[in-house]
N, C-alpha and C positions, 0 to 999 in steps of 0.2 A: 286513349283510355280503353283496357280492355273490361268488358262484363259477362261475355259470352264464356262460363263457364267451361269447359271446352277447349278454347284459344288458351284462358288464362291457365288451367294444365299444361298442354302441350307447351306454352312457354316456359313453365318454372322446368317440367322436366328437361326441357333441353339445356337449360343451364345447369342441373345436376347432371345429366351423363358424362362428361366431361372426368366427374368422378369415378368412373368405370376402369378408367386406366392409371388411377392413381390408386389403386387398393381396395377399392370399396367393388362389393359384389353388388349385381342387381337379382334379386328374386322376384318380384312381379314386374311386369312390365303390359300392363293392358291398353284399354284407352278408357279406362278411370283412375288405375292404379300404378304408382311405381314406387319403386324403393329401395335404398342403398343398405348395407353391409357389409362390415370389416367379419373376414370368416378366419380372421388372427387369433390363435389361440393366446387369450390373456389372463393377467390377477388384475382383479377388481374387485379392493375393499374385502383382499383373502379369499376369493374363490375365485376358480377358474371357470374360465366363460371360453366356447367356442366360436364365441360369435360376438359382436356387438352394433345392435343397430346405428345408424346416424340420421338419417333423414326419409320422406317422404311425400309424394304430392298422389291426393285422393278426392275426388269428385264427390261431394254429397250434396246433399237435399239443396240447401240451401247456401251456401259454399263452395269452396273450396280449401283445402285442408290441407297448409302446410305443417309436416311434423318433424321436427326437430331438436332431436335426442340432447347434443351437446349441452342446451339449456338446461337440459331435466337433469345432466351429469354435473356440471355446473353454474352454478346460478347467477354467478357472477358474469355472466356472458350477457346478460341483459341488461349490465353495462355499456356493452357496445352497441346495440342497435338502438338506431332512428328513434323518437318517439312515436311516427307514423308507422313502423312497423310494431313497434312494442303493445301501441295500443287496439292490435288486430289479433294479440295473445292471448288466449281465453284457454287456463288450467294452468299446467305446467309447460307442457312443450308442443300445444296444436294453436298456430295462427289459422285465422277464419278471414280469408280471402274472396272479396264479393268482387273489388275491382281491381286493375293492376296498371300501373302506369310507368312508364318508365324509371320514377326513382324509385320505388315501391320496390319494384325488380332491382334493382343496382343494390337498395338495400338488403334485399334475399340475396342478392350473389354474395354479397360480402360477408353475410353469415355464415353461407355457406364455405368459404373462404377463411374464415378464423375458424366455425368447427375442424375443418381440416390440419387447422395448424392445431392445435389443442388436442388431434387425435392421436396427431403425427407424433407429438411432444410425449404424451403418455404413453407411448409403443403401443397403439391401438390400430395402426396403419400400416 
């Protein structure tokens, strides 16, 4: 079980990089902050967007701060995840990560995993 805020970053990004060569850009990349985008130009709901975020892991106070657009896109996506992660959901799309354990993480992969298919499917990727 990780608590070391810190740890538990560098592990969630390293399961997001991986998105890096699948379409998605990174624009920060610190040691608080990282974050993915599709820099695809698309229509969404009749405008066009040069961009479309998808994910991110950020260090705060009290936290850690995973963000996760796909849900805010669809909400129906919170269908699929765990209810251990579901109830680390606080707003629309930031999970507030204090510890991390390995199904915890298996759960963020696989999110991260259906967002992909979801993005890939809407020509977002």
């Amino acid at each position: 079980m990780k608590t070391d805020f810190v740890e538990i970053f560098q592990t969630i990004r390293a399961v997001m990089q991986p998105y890096t060569v699948q379409g998605f850009t990174n624009r920060i990349n610190s040691e608080t902050d990282y974050d993915l985008w599709s820099e695809k130009q698309v229509l969404i709901e009749g405008k066009k967007r040069n961009e479309v975020y998808f994910a991110a892991v950020m260090i705060k106070k009290g936290h850690v701060g995973f963000y996760y657009m796909p849900v805010y896109v669809e909400s129906e996506m919170k269908e699929i995840f765990d209810p251990e992660l579901l109830k680390l959901l606080k707003g629309k799309s930031c999970f507030h990560i204090s510890k991390l354990d390995d199904v915890l993480l298996m759960h963020i992969e696989n999110a991260l995993a259906a967002g992909f298919k979801l993005y890939k499917e809407k020509g977002w990727v």
